[in-house]
C-alpha positions as YAML, in Angstrom:
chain: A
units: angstrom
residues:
- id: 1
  name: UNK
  ca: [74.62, -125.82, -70.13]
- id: 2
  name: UNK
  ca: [76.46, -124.89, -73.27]
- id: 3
  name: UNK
  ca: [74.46, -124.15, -76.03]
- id: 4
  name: UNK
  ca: [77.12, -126.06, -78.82]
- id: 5
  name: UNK
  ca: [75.00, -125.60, -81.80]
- id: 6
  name: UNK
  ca: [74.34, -121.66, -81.23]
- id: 7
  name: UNK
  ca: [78.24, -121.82, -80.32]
- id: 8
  name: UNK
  ca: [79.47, -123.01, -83.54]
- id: 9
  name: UNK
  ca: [76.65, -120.78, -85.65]
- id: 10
  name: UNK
  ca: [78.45, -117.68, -84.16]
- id: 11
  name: UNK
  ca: [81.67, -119.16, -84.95]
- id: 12
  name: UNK
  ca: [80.83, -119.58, -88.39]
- id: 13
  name: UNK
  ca: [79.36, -116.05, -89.11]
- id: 14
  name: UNK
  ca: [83.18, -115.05, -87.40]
- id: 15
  name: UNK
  ca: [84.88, -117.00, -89.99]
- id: 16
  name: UNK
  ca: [82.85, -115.83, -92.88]
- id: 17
  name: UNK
  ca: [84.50, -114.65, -95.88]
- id: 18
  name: UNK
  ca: [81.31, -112.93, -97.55]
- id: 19
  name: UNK
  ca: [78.72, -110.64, -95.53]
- id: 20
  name: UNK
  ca: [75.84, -112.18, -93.68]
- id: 21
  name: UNK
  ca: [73.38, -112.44, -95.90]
- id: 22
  name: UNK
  ca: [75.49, -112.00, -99.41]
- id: 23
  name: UNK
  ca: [73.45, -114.96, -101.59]
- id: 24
  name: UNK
  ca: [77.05, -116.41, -103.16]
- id: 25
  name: UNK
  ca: [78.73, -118.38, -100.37]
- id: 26
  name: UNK
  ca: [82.47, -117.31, -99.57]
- id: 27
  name: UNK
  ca: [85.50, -119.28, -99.52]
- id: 28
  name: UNK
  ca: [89.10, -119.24, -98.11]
- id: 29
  name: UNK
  ca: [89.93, -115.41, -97.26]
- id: 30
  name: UNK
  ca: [90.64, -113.05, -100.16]
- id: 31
  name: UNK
  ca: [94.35, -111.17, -98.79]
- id: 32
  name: UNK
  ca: [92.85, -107.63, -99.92]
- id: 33
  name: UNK
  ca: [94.25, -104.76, -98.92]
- id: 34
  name: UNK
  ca: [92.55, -100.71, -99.52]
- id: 35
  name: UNK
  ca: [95.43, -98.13, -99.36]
- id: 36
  name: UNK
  ca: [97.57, -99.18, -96.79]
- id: 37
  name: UNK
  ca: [94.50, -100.93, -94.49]
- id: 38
  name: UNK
  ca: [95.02, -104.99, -94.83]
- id: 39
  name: UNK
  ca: [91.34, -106.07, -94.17]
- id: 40
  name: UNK
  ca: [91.34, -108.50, -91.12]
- id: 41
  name: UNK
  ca: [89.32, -110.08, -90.34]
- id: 42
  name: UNK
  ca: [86.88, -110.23, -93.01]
- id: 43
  name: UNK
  ca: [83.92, -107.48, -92.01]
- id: 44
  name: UNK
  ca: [86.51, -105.42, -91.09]
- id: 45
  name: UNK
  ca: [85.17, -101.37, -90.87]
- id: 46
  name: UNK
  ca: [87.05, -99.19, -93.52]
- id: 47
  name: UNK
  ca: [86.99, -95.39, -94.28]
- id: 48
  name: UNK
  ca: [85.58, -93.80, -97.56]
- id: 49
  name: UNK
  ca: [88.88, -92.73, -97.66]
- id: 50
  name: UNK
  ca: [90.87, -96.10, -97.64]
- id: 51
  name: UNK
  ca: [88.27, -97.28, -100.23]
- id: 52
  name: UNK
  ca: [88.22, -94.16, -102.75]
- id: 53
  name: UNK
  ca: [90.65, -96.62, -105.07]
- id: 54
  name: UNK
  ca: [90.41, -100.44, -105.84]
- id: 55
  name: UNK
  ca: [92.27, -102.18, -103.66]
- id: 56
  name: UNK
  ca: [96.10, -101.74, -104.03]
- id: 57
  name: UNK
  ca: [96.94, -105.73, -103.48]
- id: 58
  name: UNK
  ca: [95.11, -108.91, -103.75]
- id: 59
  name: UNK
  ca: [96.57, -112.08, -103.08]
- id: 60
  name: UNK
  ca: [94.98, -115.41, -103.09]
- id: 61
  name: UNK
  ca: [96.50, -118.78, -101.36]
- id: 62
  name: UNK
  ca: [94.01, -120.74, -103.57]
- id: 63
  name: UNK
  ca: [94.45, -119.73, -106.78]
- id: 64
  name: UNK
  ca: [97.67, -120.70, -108.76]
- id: 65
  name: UNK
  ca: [99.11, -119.24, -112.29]
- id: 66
  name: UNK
  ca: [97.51, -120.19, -115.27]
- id: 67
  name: UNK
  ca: [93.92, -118.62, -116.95]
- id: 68
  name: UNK
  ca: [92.00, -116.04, -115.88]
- id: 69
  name: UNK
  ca: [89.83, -115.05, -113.03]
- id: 70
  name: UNK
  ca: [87.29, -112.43, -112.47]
- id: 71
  name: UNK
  ca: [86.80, -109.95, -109.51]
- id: 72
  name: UNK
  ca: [83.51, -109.00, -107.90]
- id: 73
  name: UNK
  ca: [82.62, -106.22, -105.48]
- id: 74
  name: UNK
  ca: [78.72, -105.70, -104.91]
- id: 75
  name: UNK
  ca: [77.57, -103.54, -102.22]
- id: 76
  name: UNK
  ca: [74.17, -105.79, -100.36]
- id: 77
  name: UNK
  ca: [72.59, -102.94, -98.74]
- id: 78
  name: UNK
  ca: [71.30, -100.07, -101.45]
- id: 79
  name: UNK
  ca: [68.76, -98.81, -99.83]
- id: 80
  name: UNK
  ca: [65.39, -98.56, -102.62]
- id: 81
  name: UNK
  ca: [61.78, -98.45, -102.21]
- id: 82
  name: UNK
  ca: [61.82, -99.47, -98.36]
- id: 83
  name: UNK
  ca: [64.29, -102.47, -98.60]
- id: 84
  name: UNK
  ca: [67.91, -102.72, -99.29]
- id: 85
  name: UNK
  ca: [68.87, -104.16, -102.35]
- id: 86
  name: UNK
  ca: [72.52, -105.21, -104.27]
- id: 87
  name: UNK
  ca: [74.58, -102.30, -105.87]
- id: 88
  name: UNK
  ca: [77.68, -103.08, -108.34]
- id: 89
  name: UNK
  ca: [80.72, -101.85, -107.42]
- id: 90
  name: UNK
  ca: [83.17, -103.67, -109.55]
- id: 91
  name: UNK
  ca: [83.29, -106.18, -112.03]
- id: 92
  name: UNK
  ca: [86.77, -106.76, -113.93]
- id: 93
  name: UNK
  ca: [88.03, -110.00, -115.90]
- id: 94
  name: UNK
  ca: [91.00, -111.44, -117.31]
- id: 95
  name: UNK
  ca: [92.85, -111.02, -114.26]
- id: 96
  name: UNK
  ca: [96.02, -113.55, -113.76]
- id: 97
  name: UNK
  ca: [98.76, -114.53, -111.35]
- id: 98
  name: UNK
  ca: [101.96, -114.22, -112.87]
- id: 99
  name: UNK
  ca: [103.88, -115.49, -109.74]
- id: 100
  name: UNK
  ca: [103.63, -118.30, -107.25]
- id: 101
  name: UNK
  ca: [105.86, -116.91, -104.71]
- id: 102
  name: UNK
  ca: [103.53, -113.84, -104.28]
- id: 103
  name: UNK
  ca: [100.10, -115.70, -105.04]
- id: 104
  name: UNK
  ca: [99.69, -111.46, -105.81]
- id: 105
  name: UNK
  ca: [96.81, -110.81, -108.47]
- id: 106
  name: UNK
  ca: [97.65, -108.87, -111.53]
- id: 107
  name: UNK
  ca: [94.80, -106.63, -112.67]
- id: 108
  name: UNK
  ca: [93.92, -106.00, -116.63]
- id: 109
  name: UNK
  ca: [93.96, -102.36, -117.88]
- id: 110
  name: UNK
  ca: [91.42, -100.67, -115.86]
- id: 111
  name: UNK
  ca: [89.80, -99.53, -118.88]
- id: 112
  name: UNK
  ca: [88.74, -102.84, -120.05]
- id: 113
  name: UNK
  ca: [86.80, -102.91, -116.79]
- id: 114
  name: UNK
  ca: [83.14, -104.53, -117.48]
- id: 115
  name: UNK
  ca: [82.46, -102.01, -114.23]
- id: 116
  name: UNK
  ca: [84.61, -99.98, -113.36]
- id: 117
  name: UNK
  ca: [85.26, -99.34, -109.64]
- id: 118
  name: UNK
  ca: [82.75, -97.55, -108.12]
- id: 119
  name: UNK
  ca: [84.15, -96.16, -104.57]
- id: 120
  name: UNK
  ca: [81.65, -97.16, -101.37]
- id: 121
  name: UNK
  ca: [79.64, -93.89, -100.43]
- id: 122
  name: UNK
  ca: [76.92, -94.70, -98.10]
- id: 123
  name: UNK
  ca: [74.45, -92.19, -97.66]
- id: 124
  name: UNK
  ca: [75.07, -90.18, -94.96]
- id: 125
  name: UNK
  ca: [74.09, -91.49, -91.73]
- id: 126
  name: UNK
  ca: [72.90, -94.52, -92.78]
- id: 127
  name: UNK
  ca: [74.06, -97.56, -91.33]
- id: 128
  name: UNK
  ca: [77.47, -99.37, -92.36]
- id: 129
  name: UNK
  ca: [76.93, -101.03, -95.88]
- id: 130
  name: UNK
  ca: [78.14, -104.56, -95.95]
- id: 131
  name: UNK
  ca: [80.82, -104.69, -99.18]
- id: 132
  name: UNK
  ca: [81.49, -108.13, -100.72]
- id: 133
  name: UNK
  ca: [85.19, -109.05, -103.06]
- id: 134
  name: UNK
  ca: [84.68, -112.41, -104.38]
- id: 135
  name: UNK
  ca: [87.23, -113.91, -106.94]
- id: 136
  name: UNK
  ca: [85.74, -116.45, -109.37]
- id: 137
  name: UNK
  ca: [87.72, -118.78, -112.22]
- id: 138
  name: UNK
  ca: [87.19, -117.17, -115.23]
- id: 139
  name: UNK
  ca: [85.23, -119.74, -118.23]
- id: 140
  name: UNK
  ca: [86.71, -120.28, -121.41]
- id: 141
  name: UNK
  ca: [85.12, -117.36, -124.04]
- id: 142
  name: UNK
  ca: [83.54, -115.88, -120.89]
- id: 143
  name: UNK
  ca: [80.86, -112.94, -121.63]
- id: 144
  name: UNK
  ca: [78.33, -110.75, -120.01]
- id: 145
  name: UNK
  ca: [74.72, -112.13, -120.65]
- id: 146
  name: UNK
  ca: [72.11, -109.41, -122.54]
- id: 147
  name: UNK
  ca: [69.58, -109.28, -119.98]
- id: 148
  name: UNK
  ca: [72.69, -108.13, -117.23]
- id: 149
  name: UNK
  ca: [74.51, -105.33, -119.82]
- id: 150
  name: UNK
  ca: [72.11, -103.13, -118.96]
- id: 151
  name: UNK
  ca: [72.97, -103.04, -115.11]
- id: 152
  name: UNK
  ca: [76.81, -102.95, -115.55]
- id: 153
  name: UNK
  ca: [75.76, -99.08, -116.47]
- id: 154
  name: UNK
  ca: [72.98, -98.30, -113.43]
- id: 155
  name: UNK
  ca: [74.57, -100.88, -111.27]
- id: 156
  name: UNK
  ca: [71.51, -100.82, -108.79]
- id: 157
  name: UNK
  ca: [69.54, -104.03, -108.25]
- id: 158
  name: UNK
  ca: [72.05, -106.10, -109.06]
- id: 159
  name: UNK
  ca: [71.90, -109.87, -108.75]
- id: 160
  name: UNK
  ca: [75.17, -111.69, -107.73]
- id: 161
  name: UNK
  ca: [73.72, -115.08, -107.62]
- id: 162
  name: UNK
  ca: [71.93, -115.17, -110.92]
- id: 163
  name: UNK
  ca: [74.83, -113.13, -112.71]
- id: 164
  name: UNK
  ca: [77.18, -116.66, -111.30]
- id: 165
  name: UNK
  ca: [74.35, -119.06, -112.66]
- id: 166
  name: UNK
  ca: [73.89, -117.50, -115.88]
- id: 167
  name: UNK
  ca: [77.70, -117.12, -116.82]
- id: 168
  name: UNK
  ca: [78.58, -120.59, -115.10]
- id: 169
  name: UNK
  ca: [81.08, -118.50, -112.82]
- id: 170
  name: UNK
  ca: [80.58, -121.99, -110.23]
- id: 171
  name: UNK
  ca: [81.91, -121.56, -106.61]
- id: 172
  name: UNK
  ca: [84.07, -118.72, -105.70]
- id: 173
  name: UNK
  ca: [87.33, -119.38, -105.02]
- id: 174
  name: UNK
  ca: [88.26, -116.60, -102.40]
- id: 175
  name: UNK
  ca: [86.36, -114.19, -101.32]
- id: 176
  name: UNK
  ca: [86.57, -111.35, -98.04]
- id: 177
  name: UNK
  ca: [84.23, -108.12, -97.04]
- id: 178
  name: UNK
  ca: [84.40, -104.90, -95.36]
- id: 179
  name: UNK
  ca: [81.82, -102.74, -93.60]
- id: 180
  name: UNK
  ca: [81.90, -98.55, -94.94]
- id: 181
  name: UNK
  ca: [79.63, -95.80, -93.16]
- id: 182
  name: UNK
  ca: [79.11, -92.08, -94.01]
- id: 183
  name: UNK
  ca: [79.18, -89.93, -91.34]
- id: 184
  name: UNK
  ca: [79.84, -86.24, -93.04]
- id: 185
  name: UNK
  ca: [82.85, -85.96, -91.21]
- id: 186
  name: UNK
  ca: [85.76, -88.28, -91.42]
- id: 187
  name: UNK
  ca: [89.03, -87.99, -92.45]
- id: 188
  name: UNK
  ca: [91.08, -90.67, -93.92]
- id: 189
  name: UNK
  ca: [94.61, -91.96, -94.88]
- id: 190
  name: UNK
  ca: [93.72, -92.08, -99.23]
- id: 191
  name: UNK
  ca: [93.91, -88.71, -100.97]
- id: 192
  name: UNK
  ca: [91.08, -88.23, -103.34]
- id: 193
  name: UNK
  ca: [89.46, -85.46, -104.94]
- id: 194
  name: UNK
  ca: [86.56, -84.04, -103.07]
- id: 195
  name: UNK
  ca: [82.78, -85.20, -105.09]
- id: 196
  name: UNK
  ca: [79.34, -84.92, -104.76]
- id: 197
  name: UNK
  ca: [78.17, -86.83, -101.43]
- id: 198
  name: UNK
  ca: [75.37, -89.29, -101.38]
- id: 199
  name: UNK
  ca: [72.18, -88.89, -100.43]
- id: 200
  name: UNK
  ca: [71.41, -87.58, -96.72]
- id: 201
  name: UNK
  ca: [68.24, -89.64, -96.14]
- id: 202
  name: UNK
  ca: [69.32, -92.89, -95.00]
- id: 203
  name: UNK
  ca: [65.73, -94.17, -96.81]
- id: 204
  name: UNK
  ca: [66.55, -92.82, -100.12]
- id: 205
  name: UNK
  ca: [68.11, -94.22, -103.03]
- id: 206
  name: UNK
  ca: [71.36, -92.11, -103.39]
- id: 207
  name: UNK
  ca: [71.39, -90.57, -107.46]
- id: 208
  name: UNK
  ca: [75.26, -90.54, -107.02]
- id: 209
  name: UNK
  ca: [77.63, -92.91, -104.80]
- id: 210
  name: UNK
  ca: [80.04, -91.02, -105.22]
- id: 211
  name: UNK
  ca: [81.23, -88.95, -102.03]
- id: 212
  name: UNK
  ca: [83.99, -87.24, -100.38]
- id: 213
  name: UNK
  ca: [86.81, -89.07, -98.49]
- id: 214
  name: UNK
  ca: [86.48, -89.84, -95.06]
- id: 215
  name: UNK
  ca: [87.49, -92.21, -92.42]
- id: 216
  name: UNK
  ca: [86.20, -94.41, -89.84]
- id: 217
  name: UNK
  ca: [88.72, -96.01, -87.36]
- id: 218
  name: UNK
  ca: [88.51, -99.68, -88.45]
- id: 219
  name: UNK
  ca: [87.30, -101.63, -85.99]
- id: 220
  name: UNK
  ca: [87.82, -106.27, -85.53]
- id: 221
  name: UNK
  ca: [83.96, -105.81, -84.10]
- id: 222
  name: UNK
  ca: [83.00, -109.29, -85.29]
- id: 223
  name: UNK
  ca: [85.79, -111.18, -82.97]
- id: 224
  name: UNK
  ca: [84.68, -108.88, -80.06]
- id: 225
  name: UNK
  ca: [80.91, -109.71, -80.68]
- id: 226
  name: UNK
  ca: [81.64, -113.36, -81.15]
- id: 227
  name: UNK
  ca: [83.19, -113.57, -77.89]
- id: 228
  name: UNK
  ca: [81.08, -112.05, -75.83]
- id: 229
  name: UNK
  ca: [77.95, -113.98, -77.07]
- id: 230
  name: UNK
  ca: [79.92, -117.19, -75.84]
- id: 231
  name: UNK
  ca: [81.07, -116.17, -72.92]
- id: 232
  name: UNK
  ca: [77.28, -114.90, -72.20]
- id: 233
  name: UNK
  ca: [76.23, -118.43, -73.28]
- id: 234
  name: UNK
  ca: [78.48, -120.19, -71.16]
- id: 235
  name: UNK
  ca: [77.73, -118.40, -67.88]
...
């Protein structure tokens, strides 16, 4: 007998837009692409190397021109003190759509970044970290709250939900997610300048997240999973 209920659970997690677990909830699919790497379907594993720079195109179907928006990317799975906790990546604002027939994203001057990009370095050998992009209608005379300027600098702990409840961000509009591991030995398709790697203990807290480039062939593992679990559910 079919199991319906566990069917459409594992159907859900397929379609998700942010990573299992991420405490916003997602939305329609974010079009993001890293270098040349379009991620699909959301969960999608990257290299270090297609991630070394912010994405080179965003798109959103849901979003038209007019105001601004603001762009999230928050990393759920620092590990700290024997758990795994949020890290900031990325947290711009005033970005726009000039155009409805690209729905394309147009990014403010990087330097007016509230966090600047922050390229996913796992430490090495630890498992893939689970990377959320969420897109978010920008409020009128939108700013940071006190008690979260500290954390745009150390970036660790990070709280995505309260940081949406305390600057009345409301539902995301879009959102998508990718998977990056460290392995010490990948190659990738993005050139970047070689850095400090992160920590080798996969139960430390790396000092620096920066970390060379590398590659990992992406993978549409979530499809393939989801699959199989039916078909083992059905027989």
């Amino acid at each position: 007998m079919v199991n319906w209920t566990f069917c459409a659970a594992l159907l859900s997690v397929a379609g998700a837009t942010v990573a299992p677990g991420f405490p916003v909830k997602g939305a329609p699919d974010l079009n993001v692409t890293w270098a040349d790497n379009n991620v699909s379907p959301p969960g999608e594993l990257l290299s270090r190397a297609d991630t070394a720079q912010p994405p080179t195109q965003i798109s959103s179907p849901v979003w038209t021109p007019g105001g601004y928006a603001i762009l999230m990317l928050v990393d759920l799975d620092v590990p700290r003190n024997n758990t795994r906790v949020q890290l900031l990546h990325w947290l711009t604002a005033n970005v726009t759509m000039p155009s409805t027939d690209t729905q394309t994203l147009k990014l403010a001057d990087s330097s007016l970044d509230l966090a600047p990009y922050r390229r996913p370095s796992p430490p090495l050998n630890d498992t893939a970290h689970k990377y959320t992009l969420l897109l978010f209608e920008q409020p009128e005379n939108f700013t940071v709250p006190a008690r979260y300027r500290s954390l745009l600098e150390s970036r660790v702990g990070w709280d995505a939900a309260g940081f949406v409840n305390a600057t009345g961000l409301g539902s995301a509009l879009a959102a998508n997610w990718i998977r990056v591991q460290n392995t010490g030995n990948e190659t990738g398709n993005a050139t970047a300048s070689a850095s400090p790697t992160a920590s080798s203990s996969p139960t430390s807290t790396p000092t620096d997240y920066s970390g060379k480039a590398g590659a990992i062939t992406p993978s549409a593992w979530l499809g393939t999973a989801v699959v199989a679990a039916l078909m083992a559910v059905m027989l």
